[in-house]
Each structure stands twice: as structure tokens, then as C-alpha cells.
PDB file of the backbone (N, CA, C, O) and the ligand in Angstrom, with CONECT records:
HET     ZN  A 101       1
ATOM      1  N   UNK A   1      38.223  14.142 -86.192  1.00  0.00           N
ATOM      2  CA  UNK A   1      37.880  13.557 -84.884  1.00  0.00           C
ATOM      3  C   UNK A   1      36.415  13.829 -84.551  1.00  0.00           C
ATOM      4  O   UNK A   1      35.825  14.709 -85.178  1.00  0.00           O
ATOM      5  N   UNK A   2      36.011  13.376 -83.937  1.00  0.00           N
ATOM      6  CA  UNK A   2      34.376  12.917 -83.809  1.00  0.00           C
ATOM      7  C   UNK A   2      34.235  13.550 -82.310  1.00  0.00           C
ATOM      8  O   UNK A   2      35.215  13.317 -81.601  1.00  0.00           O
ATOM      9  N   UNK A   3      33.272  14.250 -81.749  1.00  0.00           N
ATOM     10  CA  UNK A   3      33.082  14.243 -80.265  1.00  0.00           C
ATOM     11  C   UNK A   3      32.985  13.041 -79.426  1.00  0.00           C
ATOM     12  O   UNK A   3      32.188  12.245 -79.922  1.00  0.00           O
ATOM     13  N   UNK A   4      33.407  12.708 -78.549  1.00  0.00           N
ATOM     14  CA  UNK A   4      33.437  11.672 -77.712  1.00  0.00           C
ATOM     15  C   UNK A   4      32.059  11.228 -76.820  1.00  0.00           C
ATOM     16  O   UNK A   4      31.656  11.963 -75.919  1.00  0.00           O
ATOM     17  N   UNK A   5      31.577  10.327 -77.060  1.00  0.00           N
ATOM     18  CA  UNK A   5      30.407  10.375 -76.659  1.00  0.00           C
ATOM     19  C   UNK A   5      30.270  10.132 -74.953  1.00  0.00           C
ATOM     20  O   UNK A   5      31.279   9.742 -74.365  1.00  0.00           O
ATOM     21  N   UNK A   6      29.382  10.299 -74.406  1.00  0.00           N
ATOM     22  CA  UNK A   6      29.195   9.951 -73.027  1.00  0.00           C
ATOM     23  C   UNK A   6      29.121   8.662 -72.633  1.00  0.00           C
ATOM     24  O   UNK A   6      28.210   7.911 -72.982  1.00  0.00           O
ATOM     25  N   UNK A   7      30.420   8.215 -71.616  1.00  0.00           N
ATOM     26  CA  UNK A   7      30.343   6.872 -71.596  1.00  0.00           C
ATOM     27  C   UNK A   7      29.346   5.974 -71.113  1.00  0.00           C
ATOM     28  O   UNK A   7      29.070   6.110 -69.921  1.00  0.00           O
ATOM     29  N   UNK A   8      28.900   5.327 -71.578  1.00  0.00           N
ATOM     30  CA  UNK A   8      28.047   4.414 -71.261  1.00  0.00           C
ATOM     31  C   UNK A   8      28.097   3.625 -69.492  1.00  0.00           C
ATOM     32  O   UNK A   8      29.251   3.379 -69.141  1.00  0.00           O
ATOM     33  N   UNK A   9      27.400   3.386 -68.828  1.00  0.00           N
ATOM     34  CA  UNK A   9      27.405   3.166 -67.414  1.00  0.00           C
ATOM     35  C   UNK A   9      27.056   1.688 -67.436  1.00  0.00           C
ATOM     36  O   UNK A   9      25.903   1.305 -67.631  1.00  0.00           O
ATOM     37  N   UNK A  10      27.907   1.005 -67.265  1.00  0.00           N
ATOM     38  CA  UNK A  10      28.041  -0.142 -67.578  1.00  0.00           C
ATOM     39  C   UNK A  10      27.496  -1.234 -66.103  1.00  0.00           C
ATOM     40  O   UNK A  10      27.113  -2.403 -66.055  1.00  0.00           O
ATOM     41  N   UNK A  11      27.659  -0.390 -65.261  1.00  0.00           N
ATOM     42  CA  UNK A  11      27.237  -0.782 -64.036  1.00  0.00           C
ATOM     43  C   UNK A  11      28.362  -1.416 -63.055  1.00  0.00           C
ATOM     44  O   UNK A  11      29.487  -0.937 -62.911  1.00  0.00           O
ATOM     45  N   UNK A  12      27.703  -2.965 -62.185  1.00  0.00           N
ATOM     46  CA  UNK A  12      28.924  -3.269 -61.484  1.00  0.00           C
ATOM     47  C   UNK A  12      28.791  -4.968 -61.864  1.00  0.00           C
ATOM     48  O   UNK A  12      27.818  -5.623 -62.237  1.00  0.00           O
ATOM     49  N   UNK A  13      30.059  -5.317 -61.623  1.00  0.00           N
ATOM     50  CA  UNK A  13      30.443  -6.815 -61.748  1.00  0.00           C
ATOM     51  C   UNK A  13      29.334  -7.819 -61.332  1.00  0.00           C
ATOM     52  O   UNK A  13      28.844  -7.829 -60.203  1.00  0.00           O
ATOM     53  N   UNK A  14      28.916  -8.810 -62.509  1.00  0.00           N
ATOM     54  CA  UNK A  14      28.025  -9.678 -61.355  1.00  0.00           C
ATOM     55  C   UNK A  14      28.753 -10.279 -61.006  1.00  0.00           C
ATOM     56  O   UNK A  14      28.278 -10.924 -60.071  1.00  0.00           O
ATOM     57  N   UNK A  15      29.916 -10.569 -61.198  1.00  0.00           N
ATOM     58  CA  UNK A  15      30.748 -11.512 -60.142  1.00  0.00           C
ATOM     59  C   UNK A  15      31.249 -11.149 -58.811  1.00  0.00           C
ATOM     60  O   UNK A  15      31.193 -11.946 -57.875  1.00  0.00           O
ATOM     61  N   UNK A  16      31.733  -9.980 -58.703  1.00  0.00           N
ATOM     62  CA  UNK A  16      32.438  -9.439 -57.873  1.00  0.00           C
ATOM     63  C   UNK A  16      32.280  -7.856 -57.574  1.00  0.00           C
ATOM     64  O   UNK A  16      33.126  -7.138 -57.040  1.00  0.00           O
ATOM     65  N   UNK A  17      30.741  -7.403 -58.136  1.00  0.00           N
ATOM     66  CA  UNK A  17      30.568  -6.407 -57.778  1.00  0.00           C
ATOM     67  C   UNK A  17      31.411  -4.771 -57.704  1.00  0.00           C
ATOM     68  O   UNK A  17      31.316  -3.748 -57.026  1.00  0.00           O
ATOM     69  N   UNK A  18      32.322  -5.322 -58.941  1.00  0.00           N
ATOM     70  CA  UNK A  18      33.399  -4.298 -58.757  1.00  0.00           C
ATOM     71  C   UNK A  18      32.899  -3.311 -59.783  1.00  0.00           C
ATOM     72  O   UNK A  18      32.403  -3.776 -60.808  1.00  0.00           O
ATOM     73  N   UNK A  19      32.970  -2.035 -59.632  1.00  0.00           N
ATOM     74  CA  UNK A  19      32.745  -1.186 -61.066  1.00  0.00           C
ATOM     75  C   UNK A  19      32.908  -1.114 -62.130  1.00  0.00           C
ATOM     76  O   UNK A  19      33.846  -0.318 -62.097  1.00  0.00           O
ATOM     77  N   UNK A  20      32.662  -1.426 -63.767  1.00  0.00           N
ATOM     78  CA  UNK A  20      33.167  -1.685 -64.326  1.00  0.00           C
ATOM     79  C   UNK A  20      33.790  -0.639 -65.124  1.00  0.00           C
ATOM     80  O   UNK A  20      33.279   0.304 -64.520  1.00  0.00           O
ATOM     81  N   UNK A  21      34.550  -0.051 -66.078  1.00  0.00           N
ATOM     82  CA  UNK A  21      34.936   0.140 -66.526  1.00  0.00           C
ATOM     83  C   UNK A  21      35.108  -0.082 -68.254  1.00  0.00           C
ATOM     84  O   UNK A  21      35.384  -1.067 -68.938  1.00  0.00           O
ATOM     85  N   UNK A  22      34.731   1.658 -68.644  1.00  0.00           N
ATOM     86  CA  UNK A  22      34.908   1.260 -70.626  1.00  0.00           C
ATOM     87  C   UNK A  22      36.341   0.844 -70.904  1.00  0.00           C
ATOM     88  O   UNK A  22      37.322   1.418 -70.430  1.00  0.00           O
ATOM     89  N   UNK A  23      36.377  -0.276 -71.770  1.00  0.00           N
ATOM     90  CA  UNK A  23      37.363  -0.142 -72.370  1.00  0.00           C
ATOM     91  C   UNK A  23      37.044  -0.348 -73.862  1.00  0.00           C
ATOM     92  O   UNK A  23      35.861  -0.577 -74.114  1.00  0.00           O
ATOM     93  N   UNK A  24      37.913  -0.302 -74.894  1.00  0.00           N
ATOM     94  CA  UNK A  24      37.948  -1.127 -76.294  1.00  0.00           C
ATOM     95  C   UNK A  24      38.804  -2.199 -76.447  1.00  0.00           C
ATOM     96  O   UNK A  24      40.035  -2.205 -76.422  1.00  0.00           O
ATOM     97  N   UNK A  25      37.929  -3.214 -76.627  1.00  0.00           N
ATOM     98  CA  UNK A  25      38.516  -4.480 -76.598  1.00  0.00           C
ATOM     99  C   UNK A  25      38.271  -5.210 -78.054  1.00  0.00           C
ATOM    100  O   UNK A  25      37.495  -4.797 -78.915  1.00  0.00           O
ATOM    101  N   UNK A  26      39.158  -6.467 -78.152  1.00  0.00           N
ATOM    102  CA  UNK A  26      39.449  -6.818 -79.605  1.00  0.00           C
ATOM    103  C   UNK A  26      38.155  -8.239 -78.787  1.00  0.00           C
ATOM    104  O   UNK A  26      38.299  -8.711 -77.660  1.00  0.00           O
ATOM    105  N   UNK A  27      37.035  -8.601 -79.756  1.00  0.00           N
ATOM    106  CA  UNK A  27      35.938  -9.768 -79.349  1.00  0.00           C
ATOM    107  C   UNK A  27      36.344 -10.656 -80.359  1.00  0.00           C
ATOM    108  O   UNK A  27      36.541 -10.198 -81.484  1.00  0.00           O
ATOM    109  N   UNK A  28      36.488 -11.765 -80.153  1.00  0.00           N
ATOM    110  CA  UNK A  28      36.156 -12.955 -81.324  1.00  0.00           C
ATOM    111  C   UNK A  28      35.873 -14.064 -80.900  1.00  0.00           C
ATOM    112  O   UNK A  28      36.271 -14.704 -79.927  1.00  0.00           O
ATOM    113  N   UNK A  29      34.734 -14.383 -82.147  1.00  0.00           N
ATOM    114  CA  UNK A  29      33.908 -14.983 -81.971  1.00  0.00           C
ATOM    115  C   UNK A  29      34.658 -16.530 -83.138  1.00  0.00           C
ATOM    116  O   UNK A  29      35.631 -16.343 -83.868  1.00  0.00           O
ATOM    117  N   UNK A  30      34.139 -17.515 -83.064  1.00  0.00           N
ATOM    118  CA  UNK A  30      34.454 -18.753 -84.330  1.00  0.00           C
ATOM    119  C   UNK A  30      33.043 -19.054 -84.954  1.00  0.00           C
ATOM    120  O   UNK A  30      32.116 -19.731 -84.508  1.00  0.00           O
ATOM    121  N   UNK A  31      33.144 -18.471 -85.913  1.00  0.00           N
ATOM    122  CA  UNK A  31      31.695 -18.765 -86.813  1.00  0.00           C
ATOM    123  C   UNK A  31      32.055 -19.479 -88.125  1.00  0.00           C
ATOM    124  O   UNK A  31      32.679 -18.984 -89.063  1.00  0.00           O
ATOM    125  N   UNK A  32      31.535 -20.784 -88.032  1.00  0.00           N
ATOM    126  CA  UNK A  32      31.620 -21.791 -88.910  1.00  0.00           C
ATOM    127  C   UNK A  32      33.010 -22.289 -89.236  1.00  0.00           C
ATOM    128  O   UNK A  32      33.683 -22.307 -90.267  1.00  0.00           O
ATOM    129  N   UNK A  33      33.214 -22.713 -87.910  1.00  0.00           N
ATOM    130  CA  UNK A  33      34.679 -22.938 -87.870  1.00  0.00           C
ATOM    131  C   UNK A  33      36.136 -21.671 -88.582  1.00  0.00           C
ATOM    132  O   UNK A  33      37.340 -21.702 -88.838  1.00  0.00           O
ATOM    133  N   UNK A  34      34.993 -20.725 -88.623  1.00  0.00           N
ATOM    134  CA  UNK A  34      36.487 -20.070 -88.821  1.00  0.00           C
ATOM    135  C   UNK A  34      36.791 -18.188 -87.469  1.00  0.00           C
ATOM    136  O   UNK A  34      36.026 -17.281 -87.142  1.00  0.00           O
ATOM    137  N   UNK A  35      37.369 -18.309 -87.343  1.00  0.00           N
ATOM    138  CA  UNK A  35      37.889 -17.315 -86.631  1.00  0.00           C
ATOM    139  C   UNK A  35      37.699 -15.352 -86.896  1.00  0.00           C
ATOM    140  O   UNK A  35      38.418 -14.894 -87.784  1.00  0.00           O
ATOM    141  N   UNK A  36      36.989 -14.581 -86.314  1.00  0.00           N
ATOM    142  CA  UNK A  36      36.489 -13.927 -86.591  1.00  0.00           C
ATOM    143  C   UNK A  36      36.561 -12.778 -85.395  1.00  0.00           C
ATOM    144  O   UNK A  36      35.804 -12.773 -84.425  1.00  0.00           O
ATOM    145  N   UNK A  37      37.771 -11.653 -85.678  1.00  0.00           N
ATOM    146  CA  UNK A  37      37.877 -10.841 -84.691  1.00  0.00           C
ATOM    147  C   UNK A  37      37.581  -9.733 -85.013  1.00  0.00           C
ATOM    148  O   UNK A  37      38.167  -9.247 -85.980  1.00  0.00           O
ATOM    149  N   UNK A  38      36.496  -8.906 -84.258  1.00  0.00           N
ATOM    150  CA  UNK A  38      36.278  -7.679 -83.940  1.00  0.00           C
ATOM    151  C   UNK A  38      36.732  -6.531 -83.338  1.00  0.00           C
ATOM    152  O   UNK A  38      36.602  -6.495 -82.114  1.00  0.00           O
ATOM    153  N   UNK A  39      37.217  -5.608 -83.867  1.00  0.00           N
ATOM    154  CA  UNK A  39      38.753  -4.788 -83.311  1.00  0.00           C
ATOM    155  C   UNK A  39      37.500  -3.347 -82.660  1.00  0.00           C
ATOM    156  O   UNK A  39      36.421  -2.992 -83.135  1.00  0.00           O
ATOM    157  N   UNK A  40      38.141  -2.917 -81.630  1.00  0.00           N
ATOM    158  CA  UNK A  40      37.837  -1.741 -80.810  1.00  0.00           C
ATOM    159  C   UNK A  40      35.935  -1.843 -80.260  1.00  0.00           C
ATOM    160  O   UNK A  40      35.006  -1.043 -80.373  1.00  0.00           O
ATOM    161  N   UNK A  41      36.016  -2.877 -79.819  1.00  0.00           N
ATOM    162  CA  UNK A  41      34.461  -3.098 -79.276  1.00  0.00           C
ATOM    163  C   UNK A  41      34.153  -2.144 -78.042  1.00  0.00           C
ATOM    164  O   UNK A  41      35.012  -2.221 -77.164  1.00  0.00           O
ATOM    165  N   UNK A  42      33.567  -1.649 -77.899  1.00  0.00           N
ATOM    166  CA  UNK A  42      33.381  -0.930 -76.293  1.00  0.00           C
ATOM    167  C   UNK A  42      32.421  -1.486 -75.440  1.00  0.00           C
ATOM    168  O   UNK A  42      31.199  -1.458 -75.590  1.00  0.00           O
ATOM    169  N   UNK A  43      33.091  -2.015 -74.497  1.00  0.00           N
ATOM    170  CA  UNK A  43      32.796  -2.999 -73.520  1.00  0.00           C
ATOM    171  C   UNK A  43      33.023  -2.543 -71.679  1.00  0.00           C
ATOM    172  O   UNK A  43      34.201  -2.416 -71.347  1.00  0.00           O
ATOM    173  N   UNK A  44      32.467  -2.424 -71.100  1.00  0.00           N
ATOM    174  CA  UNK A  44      32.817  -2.917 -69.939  1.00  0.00           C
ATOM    175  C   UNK A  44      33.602  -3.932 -69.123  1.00  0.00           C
ATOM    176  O   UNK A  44      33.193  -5.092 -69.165  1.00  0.00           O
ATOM    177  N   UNK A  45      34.547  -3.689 -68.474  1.00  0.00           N
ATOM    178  CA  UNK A  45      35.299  -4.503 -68.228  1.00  0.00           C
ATOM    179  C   UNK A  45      35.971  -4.331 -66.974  1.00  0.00           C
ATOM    180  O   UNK A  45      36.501  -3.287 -66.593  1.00  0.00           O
ATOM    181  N   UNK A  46      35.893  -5.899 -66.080  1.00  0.00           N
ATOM    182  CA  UNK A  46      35.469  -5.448 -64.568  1.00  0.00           C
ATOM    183  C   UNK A  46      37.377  -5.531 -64.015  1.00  0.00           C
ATOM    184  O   UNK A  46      37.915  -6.629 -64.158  1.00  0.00           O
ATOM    185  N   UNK A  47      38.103  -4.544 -63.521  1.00  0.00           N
ATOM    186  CA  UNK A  47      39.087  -4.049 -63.452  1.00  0.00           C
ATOM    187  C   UNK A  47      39.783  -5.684 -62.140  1.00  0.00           C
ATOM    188  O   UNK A  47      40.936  -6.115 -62.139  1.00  0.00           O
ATOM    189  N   UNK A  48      38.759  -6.131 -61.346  1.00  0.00           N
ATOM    190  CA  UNK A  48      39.200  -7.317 -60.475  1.00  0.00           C
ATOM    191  C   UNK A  48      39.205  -8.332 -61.013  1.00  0.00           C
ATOM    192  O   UNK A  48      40.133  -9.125 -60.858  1.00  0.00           O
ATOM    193  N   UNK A  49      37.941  -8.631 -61.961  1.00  0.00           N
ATOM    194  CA  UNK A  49      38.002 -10.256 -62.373  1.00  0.00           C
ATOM    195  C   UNK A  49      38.066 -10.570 -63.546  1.00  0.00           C
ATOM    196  O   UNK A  49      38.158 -11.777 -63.770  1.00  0.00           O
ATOM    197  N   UNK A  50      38.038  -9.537 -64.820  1.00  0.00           N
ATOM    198  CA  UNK A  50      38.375  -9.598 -66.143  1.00  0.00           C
ATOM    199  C   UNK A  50      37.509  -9.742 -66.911  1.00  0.00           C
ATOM    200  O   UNK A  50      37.664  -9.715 -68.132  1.00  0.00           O
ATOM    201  N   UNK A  51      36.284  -9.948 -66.235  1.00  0.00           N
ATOM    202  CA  UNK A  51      34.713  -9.981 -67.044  1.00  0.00           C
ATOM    203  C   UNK A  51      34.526  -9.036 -67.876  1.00  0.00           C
ATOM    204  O   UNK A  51      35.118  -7.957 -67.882  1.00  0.00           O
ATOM    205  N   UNK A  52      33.447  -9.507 -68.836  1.00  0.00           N
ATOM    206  CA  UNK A  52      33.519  -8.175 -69.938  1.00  0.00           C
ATOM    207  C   UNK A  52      31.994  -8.240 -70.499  1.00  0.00           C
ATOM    208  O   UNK A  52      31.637  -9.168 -71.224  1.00  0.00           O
ATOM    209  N   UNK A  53      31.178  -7.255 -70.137  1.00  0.00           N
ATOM    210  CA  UNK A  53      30.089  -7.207 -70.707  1.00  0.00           C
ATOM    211  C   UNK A  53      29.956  -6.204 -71.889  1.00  0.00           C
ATOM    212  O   UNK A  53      30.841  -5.397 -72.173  1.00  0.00           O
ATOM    213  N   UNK A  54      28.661  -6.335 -72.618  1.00  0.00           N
ATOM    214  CA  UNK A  54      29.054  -5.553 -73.572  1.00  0.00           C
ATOM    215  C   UNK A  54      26.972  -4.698 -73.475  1.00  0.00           C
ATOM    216  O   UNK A  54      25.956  -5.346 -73.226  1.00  0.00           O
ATOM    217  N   UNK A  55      27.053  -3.252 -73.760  1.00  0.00           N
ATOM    218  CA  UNK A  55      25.284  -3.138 -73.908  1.00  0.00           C
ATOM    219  C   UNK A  55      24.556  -3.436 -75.332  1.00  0.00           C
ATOM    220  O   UNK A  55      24.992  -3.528 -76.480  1.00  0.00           O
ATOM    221  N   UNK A  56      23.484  -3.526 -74.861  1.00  0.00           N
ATOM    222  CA  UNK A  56      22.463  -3.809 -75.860  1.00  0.00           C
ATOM    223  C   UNK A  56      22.655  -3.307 -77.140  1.00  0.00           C
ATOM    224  O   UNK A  56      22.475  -4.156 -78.014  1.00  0.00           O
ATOM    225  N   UNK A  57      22.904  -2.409 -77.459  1.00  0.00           N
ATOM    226  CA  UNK A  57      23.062  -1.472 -78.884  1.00  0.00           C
ATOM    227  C   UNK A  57      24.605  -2.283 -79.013  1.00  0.00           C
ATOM    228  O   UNK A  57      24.468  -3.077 -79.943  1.00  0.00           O
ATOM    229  N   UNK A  58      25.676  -2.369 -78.584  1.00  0.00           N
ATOM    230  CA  UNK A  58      26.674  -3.011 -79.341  1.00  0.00           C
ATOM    231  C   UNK A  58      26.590  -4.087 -79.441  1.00  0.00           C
ATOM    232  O   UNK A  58      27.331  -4.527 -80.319  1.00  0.00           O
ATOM    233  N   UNK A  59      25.700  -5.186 -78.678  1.00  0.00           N
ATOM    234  CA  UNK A  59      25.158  -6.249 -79.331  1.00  0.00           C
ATOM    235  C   UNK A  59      24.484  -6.961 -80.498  1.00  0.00           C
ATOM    236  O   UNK A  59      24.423  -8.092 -80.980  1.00  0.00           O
ATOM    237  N   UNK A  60      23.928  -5.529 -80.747  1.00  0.00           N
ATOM    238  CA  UNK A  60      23.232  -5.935 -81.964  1.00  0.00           C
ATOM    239  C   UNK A  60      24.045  -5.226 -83.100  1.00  0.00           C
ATOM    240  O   UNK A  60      23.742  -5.235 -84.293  1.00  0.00           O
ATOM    241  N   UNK A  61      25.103  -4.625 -82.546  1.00  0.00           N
ATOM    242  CA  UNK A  61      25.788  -4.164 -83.976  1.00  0.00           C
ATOM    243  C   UNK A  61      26.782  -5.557 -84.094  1.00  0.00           C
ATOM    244  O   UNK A  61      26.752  -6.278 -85.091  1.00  0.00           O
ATOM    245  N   UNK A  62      27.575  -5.789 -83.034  1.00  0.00           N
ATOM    246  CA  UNK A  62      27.893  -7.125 -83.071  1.00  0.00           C
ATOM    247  C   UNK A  62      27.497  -7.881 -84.405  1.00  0.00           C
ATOM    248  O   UNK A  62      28.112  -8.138 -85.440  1.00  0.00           O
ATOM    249  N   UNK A  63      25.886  -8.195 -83.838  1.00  0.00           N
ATOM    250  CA  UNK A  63      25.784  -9.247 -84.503  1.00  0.00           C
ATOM    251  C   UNK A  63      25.358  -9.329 -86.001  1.00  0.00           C
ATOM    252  O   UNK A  63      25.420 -10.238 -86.829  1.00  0.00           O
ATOM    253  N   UNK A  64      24.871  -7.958 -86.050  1.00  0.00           N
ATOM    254  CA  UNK A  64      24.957  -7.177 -87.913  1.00  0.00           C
ATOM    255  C   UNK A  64      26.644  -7.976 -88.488  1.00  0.00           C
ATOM    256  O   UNK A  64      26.838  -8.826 -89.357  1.00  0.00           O
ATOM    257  N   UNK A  65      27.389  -7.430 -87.792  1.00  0.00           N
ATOM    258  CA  UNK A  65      28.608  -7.659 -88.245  1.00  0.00           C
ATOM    259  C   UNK A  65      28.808  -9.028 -88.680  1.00  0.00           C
ATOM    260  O   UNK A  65      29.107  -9.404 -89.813  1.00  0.00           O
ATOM    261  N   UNK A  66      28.580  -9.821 -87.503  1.00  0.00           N
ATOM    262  CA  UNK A  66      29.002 -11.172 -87.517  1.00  0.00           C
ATOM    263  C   UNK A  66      27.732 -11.646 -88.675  1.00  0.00           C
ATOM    264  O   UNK A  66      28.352 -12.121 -89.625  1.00  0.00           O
ATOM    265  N   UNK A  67      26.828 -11.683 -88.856  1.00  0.00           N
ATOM    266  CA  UNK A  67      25.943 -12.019 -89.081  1.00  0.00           C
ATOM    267  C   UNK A  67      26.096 -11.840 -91.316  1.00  0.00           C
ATOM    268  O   UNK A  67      25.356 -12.347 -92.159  1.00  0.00           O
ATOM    269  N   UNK A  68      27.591 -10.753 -91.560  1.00  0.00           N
ATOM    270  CA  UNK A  68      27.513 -10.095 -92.494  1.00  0.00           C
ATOM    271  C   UNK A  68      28.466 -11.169 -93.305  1.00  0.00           C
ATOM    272  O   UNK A  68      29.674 -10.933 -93.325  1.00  0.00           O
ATOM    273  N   UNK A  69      28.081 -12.061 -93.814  1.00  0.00           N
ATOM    274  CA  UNK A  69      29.220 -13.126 -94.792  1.00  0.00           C
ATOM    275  C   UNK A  69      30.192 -12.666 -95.787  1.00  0.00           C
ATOM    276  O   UNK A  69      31.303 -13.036 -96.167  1.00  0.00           O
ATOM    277  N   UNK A  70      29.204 -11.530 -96.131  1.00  0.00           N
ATOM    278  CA  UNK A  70      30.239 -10.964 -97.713  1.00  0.00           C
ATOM    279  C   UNK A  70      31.166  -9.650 -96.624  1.00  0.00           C
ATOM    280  O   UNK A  70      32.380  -9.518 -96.786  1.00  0.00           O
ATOM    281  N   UNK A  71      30.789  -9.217 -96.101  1.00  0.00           N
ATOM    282  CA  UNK A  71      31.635  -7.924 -95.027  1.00  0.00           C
ATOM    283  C   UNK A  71      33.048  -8.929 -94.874  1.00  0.00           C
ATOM    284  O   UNK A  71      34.214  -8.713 -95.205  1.00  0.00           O
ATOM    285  N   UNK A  72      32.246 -10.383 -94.075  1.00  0.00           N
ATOM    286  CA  UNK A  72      33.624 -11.334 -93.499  1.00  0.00           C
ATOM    287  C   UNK A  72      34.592 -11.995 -94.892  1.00  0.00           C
ATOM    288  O   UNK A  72      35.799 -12.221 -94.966  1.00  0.00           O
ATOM    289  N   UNK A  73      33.610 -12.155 -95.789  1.00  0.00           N
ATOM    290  CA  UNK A  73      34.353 -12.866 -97.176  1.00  0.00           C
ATOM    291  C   UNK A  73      35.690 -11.294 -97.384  1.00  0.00           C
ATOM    292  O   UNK A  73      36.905 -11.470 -97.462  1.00  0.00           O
ATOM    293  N   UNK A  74      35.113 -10.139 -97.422  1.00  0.00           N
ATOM    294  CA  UNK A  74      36.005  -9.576 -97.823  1.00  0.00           C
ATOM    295  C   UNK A  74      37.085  -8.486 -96.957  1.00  0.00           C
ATOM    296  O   UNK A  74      37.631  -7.444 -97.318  1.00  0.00           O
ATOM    297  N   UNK A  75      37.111  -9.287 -95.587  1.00  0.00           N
ATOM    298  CA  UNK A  75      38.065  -8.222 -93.793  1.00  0.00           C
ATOM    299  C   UNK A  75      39.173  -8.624 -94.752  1.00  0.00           C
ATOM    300  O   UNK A  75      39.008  -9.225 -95.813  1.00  0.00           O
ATOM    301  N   UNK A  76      40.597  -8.113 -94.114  1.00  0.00           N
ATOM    302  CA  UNK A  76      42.020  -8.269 -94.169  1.00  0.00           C
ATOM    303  C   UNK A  76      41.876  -9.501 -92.999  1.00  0.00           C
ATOM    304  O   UNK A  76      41.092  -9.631 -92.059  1.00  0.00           O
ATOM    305  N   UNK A  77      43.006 -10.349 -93.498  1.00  0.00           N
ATOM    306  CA  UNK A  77      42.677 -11.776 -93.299  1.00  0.00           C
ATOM    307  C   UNK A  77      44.293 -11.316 -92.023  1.00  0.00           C
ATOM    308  O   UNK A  77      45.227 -10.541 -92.230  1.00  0.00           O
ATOM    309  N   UNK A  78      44.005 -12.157 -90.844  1.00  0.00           N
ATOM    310  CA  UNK A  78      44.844 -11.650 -89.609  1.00  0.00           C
ATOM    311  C   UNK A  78      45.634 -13.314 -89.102  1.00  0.00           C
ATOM    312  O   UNK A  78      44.994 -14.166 -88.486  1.00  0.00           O
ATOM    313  N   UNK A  79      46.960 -13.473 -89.480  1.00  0.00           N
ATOM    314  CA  UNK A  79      48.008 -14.652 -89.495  1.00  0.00           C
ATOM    315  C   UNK A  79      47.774 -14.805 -87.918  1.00  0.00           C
ATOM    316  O   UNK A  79      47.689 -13.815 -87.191  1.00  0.00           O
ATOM    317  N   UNK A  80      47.669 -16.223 -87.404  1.00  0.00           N
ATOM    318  CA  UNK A  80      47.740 -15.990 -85.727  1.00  0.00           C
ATOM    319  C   UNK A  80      48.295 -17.175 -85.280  1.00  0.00           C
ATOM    320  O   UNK A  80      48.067 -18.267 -85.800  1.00  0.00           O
ATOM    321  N   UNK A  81      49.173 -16.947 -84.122  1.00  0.00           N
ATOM    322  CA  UNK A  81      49.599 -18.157 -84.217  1.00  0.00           C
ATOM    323  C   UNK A  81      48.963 -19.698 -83.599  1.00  0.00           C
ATOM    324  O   UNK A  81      48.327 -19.511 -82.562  1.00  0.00           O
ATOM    325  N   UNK A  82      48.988 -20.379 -83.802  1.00  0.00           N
ATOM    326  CA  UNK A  82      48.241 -21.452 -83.784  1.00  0.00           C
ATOM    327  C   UNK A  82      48.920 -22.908 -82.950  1.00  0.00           C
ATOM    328  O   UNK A  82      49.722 -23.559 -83.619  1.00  0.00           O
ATOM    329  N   UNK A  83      48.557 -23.480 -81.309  1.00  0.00           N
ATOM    330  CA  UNK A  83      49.111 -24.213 -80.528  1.00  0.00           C
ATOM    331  C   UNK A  83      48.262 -25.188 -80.770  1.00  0.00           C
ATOM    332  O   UNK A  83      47.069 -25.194 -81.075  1.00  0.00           O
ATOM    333  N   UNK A  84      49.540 -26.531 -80.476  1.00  0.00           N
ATOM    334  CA  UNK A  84      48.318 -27.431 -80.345  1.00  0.00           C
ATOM    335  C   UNK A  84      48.436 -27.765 -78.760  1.00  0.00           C
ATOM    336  O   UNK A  84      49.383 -27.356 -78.088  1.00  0.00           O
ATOM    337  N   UNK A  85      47.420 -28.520 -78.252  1.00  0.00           N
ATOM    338  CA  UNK A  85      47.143 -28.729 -76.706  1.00  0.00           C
ATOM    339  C   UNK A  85      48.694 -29.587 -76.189  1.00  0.00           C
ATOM    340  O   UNK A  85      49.701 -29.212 -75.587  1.00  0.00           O
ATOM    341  N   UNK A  86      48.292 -30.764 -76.722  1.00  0.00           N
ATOM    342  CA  UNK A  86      49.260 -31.744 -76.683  1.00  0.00           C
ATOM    343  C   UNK A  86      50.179 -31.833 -78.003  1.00  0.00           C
ATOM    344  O   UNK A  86      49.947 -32.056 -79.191  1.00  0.00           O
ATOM    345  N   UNK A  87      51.811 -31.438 -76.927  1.00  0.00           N
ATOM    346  CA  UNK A  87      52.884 -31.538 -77.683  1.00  0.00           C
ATOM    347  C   UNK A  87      53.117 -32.693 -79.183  1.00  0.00           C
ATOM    348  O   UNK A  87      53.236 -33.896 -78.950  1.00  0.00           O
ATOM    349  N   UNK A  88      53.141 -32.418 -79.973  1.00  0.00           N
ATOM    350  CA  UNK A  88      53.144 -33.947 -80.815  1.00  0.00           C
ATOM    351  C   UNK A  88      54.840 -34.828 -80.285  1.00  0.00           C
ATOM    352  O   UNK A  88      55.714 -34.400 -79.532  1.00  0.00           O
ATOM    353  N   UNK A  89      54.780 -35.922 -80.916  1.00  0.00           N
ATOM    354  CA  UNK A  89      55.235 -36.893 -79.965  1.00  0.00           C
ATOM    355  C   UNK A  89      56.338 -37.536 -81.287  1.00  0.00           C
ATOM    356  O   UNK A  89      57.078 -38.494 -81.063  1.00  0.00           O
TER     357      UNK A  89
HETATM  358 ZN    ZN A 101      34.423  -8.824 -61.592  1.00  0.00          ZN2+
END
């Protein structure tokens, strides 16, 4: 186990001014049409309106990640289920 670092102060809602709150959240993004989820992101996340910001330093790890083709060529591939809008007929 790792020491826990000091949480980051994420500030308050621009929507609603509410405090936000760390959580770890699952992000995904669709890059080049394909589907691409990021597990345990630490994010801010505003407890009234569901907004979710994320700071500067996990942004750019973010986007190392996303940005990493052979990392994504070789994740564990995640089955999901898949709706369409309109019922077929
Ligand atoms: Zn809010």
C-alpha cells in the first residue's frame, strides 16, 4: 500500500457552486470510433449536479494514455452492452 496522498482541492461547482468532492471515476472517451475506458481516474465531482472535473496533471496523464495506440492495441478488451436508439421494427 502506498501513502495516500493529499487530496487535491478541487474547488467549487461552476454550475452550482457546490463543493466538490474526490472521487475515482471510470472516464471514457471514443477514439477513432472505438470505445476507450479509463478505470479509477481521480476527479472531482460535484455531489448536487454530477459534474466532474478533472486537474491539470491528470489531464495530461489522461491524455499520455489515450494518446498511447500500442498501450490501447494491447488493454483487456471490456464486452458492453450495446442499445440501439430506435427499437428495430
Ligand atoms: Zn454542480
Amino acid at each position: 500500500m502506498t501513502a495516500p496522498k493529499t487530496a487535491y482541492d478541487y474547488g467549487e461547482c461552476e454550475m452550482c457552486d457546490a463543493r466538490l468532492e474526490e472521487r475515482y471515476i471510470h472516464q471514457d472517451f471514443w477514439i477513432k470510433g472505438q470505445l476507450v475506458v479509463i478505470e479509477n481516474v481521480p476527479a472531482g465531482c460535484c455531489p448536487q449536479c454530477g459534474a466532474k472535473v478533472v486537474n491539470a496533471e491528470t489531464g495530461v496523464h489522461i491524455a499520455g494514455l489515450i494518446g498511447n495506440a500500442e498501450q490501447i492495441a494491447k488493454a483487456p478488451r471490456l464486452a458492453v452492452p450495446l442499445l440501439h436508439y430506435q427499437t428495430a421494427k
